[in-house]
N, C-alpha and C positions, 0 to 999 in steps of 0.2 A: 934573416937574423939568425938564421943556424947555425950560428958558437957558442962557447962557455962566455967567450967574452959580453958579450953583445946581451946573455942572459944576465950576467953579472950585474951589467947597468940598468937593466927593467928593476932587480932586486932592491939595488939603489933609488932607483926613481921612486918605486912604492913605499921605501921608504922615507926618502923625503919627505911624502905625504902625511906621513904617520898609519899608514892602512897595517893592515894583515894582508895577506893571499889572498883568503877568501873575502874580505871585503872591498878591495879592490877589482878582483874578477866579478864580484856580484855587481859592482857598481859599471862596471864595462859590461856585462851579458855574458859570462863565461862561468863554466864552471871552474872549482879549483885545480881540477885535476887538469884541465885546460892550461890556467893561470902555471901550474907547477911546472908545468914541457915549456910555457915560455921563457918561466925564470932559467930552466934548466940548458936552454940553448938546444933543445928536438923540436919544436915546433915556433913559428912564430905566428904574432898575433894579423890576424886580417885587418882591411884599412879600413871598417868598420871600428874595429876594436881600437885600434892607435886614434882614431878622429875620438871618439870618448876619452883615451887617454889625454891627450891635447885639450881637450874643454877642461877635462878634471885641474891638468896642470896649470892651467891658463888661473883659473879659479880660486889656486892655492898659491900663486906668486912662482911657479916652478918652469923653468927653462925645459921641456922636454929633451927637445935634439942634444940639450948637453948630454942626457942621459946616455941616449942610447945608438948616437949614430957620429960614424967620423964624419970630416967635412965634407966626402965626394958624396956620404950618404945624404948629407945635412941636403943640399944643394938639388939631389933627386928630389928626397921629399918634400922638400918648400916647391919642387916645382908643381909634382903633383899635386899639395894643399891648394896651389892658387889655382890649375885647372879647376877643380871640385868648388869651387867660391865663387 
C-alpha cells in the first residue's frame, strides 16, 4: 500500500467510521504513530491489522475494498481472505 494514494483512502475508510487516528489504531492494536505512516502511504498495515479493519467494517455497514484497493488488488485479497477462512 505504499502511495499517497492508497493512504488517502485508509483516511477515508476511518472516516466513514466516524473514528479518530487514534481510535481506530487502538482498536486495530496499533499505535498512532503506526496508524499515521499508514494513512500517510510510508508504511502499510500487516494482515493482522486489515483482518481487524474488515470485522470493524463489516460491523458498521462499510465496504472496505471499496476503500482502499483497485480491482486487481480487490481480487488478491479476497483470494487471501478465503485461504485464512
Amino acid at each position: 500500500m505504499r502511495n499517497k494514494e492508497q493512504g488517502r483512502r485508509l483516511v477515508e475508510f476511518r472516516k466513514s467510521l466516524g473514528m479518530t487516528a487514534t481510535a481506530l489504531g487502538n482498536k486495530c492494536g496499533v499505535f498512532v504513530g503506526a496508524w499515521s505512516q499508514f494513512e500517510s502511504g510510508r508504511t502499510e498495515p500487516h494482515l493482522q491489522t486489515f483482518l481487524k479493519m474488515k470485522r470493524m467494517a463489516q460491523k458498521n455497514g462499510v465496504i472496505l475494498d471499496e476503500y482502499l484497493f483497485c480491482s486487481e488488488e480487490k481480487r488478491s485479497l479476497k483470494s487471501l481472505l478465503k485461504l485464512l477462512h
